[in-house]
N, C-alpha and C positions, 0 to 999 in steps of 0.2 A: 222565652226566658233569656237574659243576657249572661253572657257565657264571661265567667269572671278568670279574671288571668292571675297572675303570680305575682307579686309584688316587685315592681323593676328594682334594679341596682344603681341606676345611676339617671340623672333627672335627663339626659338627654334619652337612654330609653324611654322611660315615663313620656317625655316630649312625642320622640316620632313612632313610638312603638321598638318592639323588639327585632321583628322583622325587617323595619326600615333601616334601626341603628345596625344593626349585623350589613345590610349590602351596603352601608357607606362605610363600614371597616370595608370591606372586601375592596370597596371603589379604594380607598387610601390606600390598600396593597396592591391595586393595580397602578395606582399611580406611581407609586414610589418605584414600581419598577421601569414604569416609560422614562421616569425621571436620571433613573438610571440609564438606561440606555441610551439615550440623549447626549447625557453628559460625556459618558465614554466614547461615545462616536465622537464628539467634539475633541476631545482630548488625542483621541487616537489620528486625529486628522493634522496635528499638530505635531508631530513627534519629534524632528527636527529644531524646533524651536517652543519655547515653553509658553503656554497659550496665558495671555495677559489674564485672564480671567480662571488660573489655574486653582487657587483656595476656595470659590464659589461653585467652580464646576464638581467638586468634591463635597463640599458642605451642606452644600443643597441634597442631592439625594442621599447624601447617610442623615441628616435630620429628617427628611420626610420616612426614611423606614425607621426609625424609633421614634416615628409620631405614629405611624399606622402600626409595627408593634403593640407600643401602647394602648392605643385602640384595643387593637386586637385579645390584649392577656384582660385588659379592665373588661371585658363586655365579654368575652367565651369563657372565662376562667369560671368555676364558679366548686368554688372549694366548700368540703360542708365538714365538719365536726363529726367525729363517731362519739359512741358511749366509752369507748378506751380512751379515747385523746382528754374525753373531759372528765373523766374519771384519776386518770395520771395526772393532769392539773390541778386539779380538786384535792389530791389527797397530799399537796404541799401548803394546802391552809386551811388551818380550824373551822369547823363549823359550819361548811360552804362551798356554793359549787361558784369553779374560777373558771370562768369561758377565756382560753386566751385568744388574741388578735394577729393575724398575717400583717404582714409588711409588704402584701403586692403593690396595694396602688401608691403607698407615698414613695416607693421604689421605683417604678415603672415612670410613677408622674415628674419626680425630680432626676430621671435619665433624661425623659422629654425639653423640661425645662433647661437643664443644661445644653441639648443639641441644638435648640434653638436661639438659649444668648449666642455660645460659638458659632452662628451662622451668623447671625446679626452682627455679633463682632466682626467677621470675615469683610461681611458686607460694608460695613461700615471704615474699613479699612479698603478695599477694592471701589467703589466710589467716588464719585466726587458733587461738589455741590450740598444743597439740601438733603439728600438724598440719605450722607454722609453722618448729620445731623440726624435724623430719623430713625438710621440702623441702630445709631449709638445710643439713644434713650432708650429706644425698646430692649438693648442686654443690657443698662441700666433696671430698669422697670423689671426686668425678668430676677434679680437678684434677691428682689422679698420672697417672690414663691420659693427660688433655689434655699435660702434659709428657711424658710418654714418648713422645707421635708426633710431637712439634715434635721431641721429638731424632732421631724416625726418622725427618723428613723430610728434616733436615740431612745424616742420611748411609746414603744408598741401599746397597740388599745389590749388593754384589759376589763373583763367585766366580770367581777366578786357581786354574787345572788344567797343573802342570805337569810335568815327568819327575820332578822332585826331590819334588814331596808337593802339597800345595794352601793357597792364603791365601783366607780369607772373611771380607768385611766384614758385617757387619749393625749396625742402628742400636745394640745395644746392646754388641756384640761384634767387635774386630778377631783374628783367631786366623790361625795358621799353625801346617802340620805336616807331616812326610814319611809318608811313605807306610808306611813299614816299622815307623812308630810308631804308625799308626792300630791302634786293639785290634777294633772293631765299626763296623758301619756299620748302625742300625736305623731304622725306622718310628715314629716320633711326632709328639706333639702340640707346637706353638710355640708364638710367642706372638699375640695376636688369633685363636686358636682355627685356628689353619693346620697341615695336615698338613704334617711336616720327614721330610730325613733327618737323625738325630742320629749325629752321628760322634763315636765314643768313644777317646779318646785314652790308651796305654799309661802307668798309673802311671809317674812318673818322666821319663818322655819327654824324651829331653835338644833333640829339635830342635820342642817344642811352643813356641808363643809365644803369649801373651793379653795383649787393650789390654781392659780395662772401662772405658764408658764411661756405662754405661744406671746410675740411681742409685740403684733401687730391688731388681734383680734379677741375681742370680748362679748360673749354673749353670757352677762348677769341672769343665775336664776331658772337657766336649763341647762340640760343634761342631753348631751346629741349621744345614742347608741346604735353604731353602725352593724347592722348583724350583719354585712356580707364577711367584714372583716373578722368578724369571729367565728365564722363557718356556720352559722345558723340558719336558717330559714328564716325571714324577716318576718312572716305571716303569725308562724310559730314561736318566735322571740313577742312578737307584740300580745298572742293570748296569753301566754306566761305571764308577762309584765304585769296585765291587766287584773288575773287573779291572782298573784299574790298581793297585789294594793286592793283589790275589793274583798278576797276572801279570807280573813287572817286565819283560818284553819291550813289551807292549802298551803300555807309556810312549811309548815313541818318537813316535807318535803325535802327543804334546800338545808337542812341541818348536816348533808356529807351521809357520805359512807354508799351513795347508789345515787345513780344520776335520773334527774326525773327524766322520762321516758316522752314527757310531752316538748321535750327541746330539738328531739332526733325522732319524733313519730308523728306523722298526720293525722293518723286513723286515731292512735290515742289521746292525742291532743285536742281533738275534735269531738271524742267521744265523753272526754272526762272534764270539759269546760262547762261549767254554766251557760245556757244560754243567752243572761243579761250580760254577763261578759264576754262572749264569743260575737253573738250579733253584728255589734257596729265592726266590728274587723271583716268578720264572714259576709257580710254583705258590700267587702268592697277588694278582697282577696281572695284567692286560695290557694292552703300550702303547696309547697310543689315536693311532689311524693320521691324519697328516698328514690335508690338504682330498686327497680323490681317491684318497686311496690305503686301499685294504680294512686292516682289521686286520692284524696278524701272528697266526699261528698260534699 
């Protein structure tokens, strides 16, 4: 029997595995420290006189460790939601449970992005030639991503679940829809390379609503919902999703006042889904069980 795994976080796990992606974190913190040591042996070989290549010998290893940082908090982090946390969100809006969103990785990602224009500028300043040319496009070029996570810092994902459909915030997206309009709910890629679920909304859909906000990117007509970022289980955000748009009884549920149980439990989650809505998920996932509690079957 093929032994099913967790649902990755981010599409280059998905790519090499988990396994893989964790020893090339580990390789990028090993580098960043040869990189260091390198460079201070260089510098310290100089001390008499200030070594021509003094802003690169520097720039270089502090952006390679807030590249493997980065690495490191996007792919070991892995924060989850209790029934307090979304219970205390929930009970500052009517009628519904409010999963709110971290700010690790547009944080982490637009650190990254900045040490690497500042290198590239450095670079592009200590050069000469083409070369000079080259550094200076690429902190050029780096300046779209540096703006698109100041705006995704300004406005954290949020995801409102209620009997009437759902509203999701993300940095580049405010959207709203009912339920009965949703057409798909599938598995893909977002953005800063994170696995979503993409909710596909029915051409037409007269209760669909879109705020664009992001300046660069549009994707008409879906709805990307990142559960890493809202402390979910992606396995267990996506059976949820699935019954409350297939089973309009199971709504009741998200009316407030007790958080369902199947957002923070495997065994529940598993045990209280329909099997025509579990199926296509369970046969290509499985949750991954709270601290102390075994997998679900």
């Amino acid at each position: 029997m093929r032994k099913l795994s967790t649902m990755p976080r981010s599409f280059p796990e998905q790519s090499f595995g988990r396994a893989l992606w964790v020893a090339i974190v580990v390789l990028n913190l090993l580098l960043a420290a040869v990189a260091t040591v390198l460079c201070a042996s260089a510098l310290t070989q100089s001390v008499e006189h200030p070594h021509p290549l003094l802003g690169v010998l520097i720039a270089v290893p502090v952006m390679w460790w807030v590249m493997a940082l980065t690495l490191l908090l996007t792919t070991m982090s892995r924060r989850r939601a209790s029934a307090t946390s979304i219970g205390e969100a929930s009970a500052t809006v009517p009628g519904g449970i409010l999963l709110r969103g971290s700010r690790l990785v547009p944080s982490t990602t637009l650190a990254a992005a900045v040490a690497a224009a500042l290198t590239l500028t450095v670079l592009a300043v200590t050069v000469h030639g083409g070369w000079r040319i080259v550094c200076a496009l690429g902190a050029l070029l780096l300046l779209g991503t540096i703006v698109s996570h100041v705006i995704s810092l300004r406005h954290p994902r949020r995801l409102l679940l209620h009997p009437l459909g759902l509203g999701s915030a993300t940095f580049h997206l405010d959207a709203e829809v009912r339920w009965d309009d949703i057409d798909s709910i599938d598995y893909g890629v977002g953005m800063n390379n994170v696995m979503v679920l993409r909710i596909g909304v029915r051409p037409g859909a007269p209760s669909y609503r879109e705020q664009w906000r992001h300046p660069f990117f549009r994707r008409r007509g879906a709805i990307d919902v990142d559960p890493v970022a809202l402390g979910i289980d992606g396995t267990l955000l996506w059976l949820a999703l699935r019954l409350y748009r297939l089973e309009p009884s199971a709504r009741e549920e998200l009316r407030g006042g007790r958080v369902p149980e199947r957002l923070i439990d495997a065994r529940a989650a598993v045990a209280t889904t329909p099997e025509h809505v579990a199926s296509p998920v369970l046969a290509r996932f499985r949750p991954a069980p709270a601290a102390g509690q075994r997998t679900a079957p």
